[in-house]
MDTraj code that builds the backbone (N, CA, C; nanometers):
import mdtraj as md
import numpy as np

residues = "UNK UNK UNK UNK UNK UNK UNK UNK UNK UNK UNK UNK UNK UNK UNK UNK UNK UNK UNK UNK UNK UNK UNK UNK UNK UNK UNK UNK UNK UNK UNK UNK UNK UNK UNK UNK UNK UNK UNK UNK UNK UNK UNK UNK UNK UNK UNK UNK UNK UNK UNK UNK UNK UNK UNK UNK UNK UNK UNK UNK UNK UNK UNK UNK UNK UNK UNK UNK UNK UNK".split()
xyz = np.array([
    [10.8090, 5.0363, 6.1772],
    [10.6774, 4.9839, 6.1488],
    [10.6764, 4.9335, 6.0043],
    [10.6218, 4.7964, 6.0140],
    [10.5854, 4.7749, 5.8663],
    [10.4296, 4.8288, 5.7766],
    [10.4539, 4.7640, 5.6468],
    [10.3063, 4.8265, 5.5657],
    [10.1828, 4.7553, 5.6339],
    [10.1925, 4.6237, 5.6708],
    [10.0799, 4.5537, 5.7580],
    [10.0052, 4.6660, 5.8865],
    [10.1170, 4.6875, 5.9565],
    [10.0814, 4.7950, 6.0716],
    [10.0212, 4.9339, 6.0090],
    [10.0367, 4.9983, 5.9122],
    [10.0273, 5.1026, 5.8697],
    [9.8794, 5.1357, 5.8542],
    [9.8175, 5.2929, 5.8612],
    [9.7352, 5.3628, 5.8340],
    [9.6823, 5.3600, 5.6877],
    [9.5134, 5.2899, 5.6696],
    [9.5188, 5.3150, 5.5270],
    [9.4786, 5.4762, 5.4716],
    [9.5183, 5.5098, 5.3845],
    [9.5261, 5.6426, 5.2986],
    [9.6399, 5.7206, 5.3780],
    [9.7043, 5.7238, 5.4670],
    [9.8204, 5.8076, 5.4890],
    [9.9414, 5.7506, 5.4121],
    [10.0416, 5.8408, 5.3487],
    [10.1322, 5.8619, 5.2717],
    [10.2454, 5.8479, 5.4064],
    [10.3430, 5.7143, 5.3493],
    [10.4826, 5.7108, 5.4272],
    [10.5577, 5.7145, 5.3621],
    [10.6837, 5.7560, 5.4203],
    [10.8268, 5.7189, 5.3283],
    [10.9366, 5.5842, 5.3532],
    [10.8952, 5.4826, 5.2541],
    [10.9739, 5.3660, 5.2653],
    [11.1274, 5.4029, 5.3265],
    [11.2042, 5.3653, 5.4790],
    [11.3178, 5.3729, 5.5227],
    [11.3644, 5.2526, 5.4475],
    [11.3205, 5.1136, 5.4731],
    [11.4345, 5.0289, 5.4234],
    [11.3373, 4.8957, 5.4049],
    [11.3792, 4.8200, 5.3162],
    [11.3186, 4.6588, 5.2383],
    [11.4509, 4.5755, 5.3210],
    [11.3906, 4.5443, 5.4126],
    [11.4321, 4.4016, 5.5119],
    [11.4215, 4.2210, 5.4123],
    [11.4654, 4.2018, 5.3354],
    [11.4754, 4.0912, 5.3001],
    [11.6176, 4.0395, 5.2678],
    [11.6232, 3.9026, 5.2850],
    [11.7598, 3.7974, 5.1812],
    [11.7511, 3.8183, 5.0660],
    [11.5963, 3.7997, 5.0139],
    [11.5943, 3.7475, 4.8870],
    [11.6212, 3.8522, 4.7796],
    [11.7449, 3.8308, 4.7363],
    [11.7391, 3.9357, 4.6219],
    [11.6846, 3.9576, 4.4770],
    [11.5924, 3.8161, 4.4443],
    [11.4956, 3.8138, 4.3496],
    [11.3893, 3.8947, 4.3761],
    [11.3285, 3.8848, 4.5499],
    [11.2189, 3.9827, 4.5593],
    [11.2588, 4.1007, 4.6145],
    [11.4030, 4.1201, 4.6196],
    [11.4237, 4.3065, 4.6297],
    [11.4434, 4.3579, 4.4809],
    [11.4507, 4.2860, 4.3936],
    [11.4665, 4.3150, 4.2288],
    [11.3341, 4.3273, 4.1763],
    [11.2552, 4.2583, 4.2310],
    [11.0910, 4.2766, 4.2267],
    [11.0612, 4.4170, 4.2879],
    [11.0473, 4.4312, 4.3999],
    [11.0127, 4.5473, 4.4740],
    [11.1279, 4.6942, 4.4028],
    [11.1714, 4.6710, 4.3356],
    [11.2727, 4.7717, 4.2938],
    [11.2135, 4.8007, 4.1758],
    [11.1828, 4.7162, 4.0680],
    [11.1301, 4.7566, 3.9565],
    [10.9873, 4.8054, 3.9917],
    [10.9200, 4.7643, 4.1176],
    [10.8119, 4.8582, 4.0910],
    [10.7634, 4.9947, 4.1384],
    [10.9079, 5.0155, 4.1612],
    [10.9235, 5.1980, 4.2613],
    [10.9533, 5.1694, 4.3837],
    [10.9601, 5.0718, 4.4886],
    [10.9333, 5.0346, 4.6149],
    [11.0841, 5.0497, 4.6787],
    [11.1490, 5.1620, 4.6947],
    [11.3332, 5.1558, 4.7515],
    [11.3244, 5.2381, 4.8447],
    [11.4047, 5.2676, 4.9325],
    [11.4376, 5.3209, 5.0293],
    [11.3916, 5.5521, 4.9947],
    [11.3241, 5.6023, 5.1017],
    [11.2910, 5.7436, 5.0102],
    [11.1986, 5.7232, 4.9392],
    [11.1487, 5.6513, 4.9037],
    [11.0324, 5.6712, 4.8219],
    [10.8932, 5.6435, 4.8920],
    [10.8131, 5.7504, 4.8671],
    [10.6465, 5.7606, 4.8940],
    [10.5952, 5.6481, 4.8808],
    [10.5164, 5.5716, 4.9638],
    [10.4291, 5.4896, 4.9417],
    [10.2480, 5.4881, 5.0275],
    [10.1987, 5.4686, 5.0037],
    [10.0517, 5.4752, 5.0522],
    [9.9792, 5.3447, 5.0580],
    [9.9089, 5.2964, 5.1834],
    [9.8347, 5.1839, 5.1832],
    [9.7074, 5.2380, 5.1427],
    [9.6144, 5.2257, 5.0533],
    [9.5157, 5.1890, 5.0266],
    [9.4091, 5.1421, 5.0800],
    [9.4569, 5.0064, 5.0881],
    [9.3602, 4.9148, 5.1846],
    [9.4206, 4.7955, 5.2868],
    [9.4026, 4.7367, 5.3496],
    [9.3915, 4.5882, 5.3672],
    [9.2996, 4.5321, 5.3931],
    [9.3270, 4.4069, 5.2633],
    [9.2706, 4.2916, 5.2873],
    [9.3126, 4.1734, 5.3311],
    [9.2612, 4.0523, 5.3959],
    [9.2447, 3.9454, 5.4469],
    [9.4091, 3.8614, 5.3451],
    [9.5146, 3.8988, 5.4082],
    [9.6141, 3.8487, 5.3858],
    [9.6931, 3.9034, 5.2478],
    [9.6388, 4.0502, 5.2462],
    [9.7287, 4.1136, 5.1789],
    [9.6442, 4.2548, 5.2269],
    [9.7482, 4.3524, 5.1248],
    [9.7290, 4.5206, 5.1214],
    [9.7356, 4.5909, 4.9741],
    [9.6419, 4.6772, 4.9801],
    [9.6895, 4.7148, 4.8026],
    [9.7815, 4.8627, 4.8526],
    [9.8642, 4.8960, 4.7359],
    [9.9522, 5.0014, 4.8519],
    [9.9386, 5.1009, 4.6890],
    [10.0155, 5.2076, 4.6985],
    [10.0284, 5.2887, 4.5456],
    [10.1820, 5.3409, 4.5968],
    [10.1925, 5.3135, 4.4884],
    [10.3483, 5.3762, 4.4590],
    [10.3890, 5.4874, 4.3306],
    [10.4148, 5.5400, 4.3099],
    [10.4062, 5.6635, 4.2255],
    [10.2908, 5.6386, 4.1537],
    [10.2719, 5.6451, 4.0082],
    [10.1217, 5.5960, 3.9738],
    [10.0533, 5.5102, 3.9686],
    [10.1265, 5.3927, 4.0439],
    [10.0815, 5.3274, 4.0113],
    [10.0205, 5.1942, 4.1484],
    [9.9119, 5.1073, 4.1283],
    [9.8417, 5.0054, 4.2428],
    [9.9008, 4.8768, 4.2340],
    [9.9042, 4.8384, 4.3414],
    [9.9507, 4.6817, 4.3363],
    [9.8721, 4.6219, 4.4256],
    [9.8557, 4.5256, 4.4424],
    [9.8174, 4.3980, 4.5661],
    [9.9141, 4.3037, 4.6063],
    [9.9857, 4.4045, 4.7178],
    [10.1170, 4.2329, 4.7663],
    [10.0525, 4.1701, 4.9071],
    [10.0990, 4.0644, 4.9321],
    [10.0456, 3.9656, 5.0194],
    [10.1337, 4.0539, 5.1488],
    [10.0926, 3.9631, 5.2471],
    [10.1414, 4.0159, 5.4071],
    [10.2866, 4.0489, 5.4102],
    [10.3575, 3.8761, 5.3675],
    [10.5122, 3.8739, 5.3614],
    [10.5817, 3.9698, 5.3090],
    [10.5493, 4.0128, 5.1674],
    [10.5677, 4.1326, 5.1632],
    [10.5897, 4.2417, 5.1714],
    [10.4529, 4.3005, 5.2564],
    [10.4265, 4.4032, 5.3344],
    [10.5163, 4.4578, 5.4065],
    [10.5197, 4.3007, 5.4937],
    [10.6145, 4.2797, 5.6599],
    [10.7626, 4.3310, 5.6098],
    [10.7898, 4.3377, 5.4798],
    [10.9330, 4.3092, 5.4533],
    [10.9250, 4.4750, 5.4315],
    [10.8682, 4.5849, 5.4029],
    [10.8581, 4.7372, 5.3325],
    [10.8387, 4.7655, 5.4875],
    [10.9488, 4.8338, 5.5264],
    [10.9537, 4.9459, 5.6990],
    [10.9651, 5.0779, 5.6476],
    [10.8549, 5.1237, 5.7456],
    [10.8141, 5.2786, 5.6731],
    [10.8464, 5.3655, 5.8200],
])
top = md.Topology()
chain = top.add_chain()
for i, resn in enumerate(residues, 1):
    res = top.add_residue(resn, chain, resSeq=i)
    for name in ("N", "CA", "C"):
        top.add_atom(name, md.element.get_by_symbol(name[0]), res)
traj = md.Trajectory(xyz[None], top)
C-alpha cells in the first residue's frame, strides 16, 4: 500500500521508496523518509498529503506519496 491509500493519523513503517529517480530518492532521504522508518499521514488533501516524519511536517504531492509503500 502506498501513502495515498493510507489511514490519516495511524503511524506506518516505510518498507520501500519505489522510484528511478535518484534526485528524488536523495530528496526523500534527506528528509527521514527510508526504508524502517515511522511515518504518519496527517491529512489528505486535493492532490497531495501532509505526512510527519520524525519531527518533523511536510506537504508532498500524490506522485510522491504513490512512490513511499508502507
Amino acid at each position: 500500500m502506498n501513502l495515498t491509500e493510507a489511514i490519516e493519523g495511524k503511524e506506518y513503517i516505510i518498507k520501500q521508496i519505489e522510484t528511478d529517480d535518484e534526485e528524488l530518492d536523495a530528496f526523500l532521504f534527506s528528509l527521514g523518509c527510508y526504508s524502517g522508518e515511522e511515518i504518519t499521514v496527517v491529512s489528505h488533501l486535493s492532490g497531495s498529503c501532509i505526512v510527519s516524519i520524525k519531527d518533523g511536517r511536510y506537504n508532498i504531492d500524490n506522485q510522491l506519496a504513490e512512490a513511499i509503500i508502507v
